[in-house]
Structures are given as C-alpha cells and as structure tokens.
N, C-alpha and C positions, 0 to 999 in steps of 0.2 A: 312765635314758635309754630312749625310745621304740626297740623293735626292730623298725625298716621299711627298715631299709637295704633298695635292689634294684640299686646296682650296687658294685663294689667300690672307689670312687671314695670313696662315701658310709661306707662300712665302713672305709676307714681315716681318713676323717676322723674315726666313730667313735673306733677306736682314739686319735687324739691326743689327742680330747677325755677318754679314761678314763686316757691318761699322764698331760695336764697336771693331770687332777681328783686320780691319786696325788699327786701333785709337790706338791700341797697339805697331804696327812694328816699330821700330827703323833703322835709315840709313845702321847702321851697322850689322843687321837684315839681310842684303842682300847684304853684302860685301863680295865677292869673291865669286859669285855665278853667273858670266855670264854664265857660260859653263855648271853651273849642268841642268842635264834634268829634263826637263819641262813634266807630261802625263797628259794629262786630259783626264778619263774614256776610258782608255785605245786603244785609238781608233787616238788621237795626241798626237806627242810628240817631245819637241822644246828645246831648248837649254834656260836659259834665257833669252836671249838676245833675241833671236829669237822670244821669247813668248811675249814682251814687242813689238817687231817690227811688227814681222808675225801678231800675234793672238791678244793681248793682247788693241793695239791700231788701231784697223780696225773699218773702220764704216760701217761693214756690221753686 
C-alpha cells in the first residue's frame, strides 16, 4: 500500500484495508518463510523470523 495518507480519516481506512488483507492470510500463507527477508521502506531489513521477534512484536 501507498504511504500518503494526510488525514486520519484516510489512515484508518488504511488500517481496515491491512485488517481485511490479514482476514485473508492462511497458515500456510507463511510456511517456509522463516529465512525470506523481511524490508520495510528500504531502510530495515529482517529475516522473518527476525521481523516477528526484532520488529514485528516490540512495544516500542
């Protein structure tokens, strides 16, 4: 998805659009995919495992 949200109207329409796109993934959607890398906006980039551990479940 394009990041151009400018008002918060549009950001959570974002948001439903990345619920309804989970609502879709299947188990096996992400079966043998520990090791493929992970980039987000070019700038990180994790293994999935790593994205799940590092990135993905941090509470910061």
């Amino acid at each position: 998805m394009e990041d151009n949200e400018t008002t918060f109207d549009q950001f959570y329409e974002r948001i439903q659009k990345t619920i309804d796109a989970l609502k879709t993934a299947k188990p096996e959607d992400f079966e043998g995919k520990d090791n493929m890398e992970v980039v987000i906006a070019e700038k990180y980039k994790f293994t999935g495992v790593g994205y799940v551990q590092d990135f993905g479940m941090s509470e910061t």
